[in-house]
C-alpha positions, 0 to 999 in steps of 0.5 A: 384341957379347954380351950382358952383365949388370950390377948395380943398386938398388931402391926400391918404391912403393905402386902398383907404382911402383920406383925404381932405381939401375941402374947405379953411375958409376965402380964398378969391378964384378965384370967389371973393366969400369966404366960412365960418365955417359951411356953408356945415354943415347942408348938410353933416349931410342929405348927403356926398358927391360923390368923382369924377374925374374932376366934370364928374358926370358920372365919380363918384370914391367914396364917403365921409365918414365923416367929421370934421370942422377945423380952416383952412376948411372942411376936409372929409375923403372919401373912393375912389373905387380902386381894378380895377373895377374904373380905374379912382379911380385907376389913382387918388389915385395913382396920390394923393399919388405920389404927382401928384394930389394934388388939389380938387374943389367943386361942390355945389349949394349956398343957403345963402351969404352976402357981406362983404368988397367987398367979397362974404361970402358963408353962406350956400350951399349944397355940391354935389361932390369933384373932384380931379382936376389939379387946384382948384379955392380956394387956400389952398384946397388940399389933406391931407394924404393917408393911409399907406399901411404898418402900415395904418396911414394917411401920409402926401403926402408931405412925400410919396413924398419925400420918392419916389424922 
């Protein structure tokens, strides 16, 4: 089994806190390969995920906190380690909540799939990491929301971004 790389979205709070579409459901991606429901499932309930900086396992910026399947995908909430220590963890939330950054991709290791229609329909993985990258391979996959440092709610990052412009 390899170890493949996938696309995602963000939304970045006030205290760190991101929310991410990590996957997008029946989105045929870059690779011609296909995520459904649940195929992480079974993984995040023995492990979440580190959150890193462009796929660099030495460059880890925090850690998922949990996780709820939606209609359109995985969505985690994750907690990334900004306060100085991880400049890195610093540069992405900053960058999620100005808009700069606003793709993620998936590091995972494929257990199950199945062809249908000519596309390859992931059934079942494990879920290593979430990075924070300039282009994910799965459209849709994006940042969802930052927490807001005024009132602590999650704001969309297109809003952030409309406000600073």
């Amino acid at each position: 089994m390899k170890h493949e790389i996938r696309s995602g979205e963000i939304r970045a709070a006030a205290n760190g806190v991101v929310e991410i579409l990590a996957v997008a459901y029946g989105v045929t991606d870059d690779y011609g390969t296909q995520f459904q429901r649940g195929t992480f499932t079974e993984s995040l309930e023995e492990r979440l995920p580190v959150i890193a900086w462009g796929h660099q396992w030495t460059e880890p910026i925090g850690r998922a906190t949990g996780f709820r399947e939606t209609d359109e995908g995985l969505v985690l909430t994750a907690r990334l380690d900004i306060g100085g220590a991880v400049p890195r963890a610093d540069q992405a939330y900053e960058q999620a909540r100005s808009g700069t950054l606003t793709d993620v991709s998936v590091g995972f290791m494929r257990r199950a799939d199945e062809e249908r229609d000519g596309v390859t329909v992931i059934t079942k993985a494990d879920l290593d990491e979430v990075s924070f990258v300039l282009r994910g391979a799965v459209p849709g996959a994006k940042v969802l929301a930052v927490r807001s440092a005024r009132t602590g709610e999650m704001v969309e990052v297109d809003s952030v971004v409309a406000i600073a412009n």
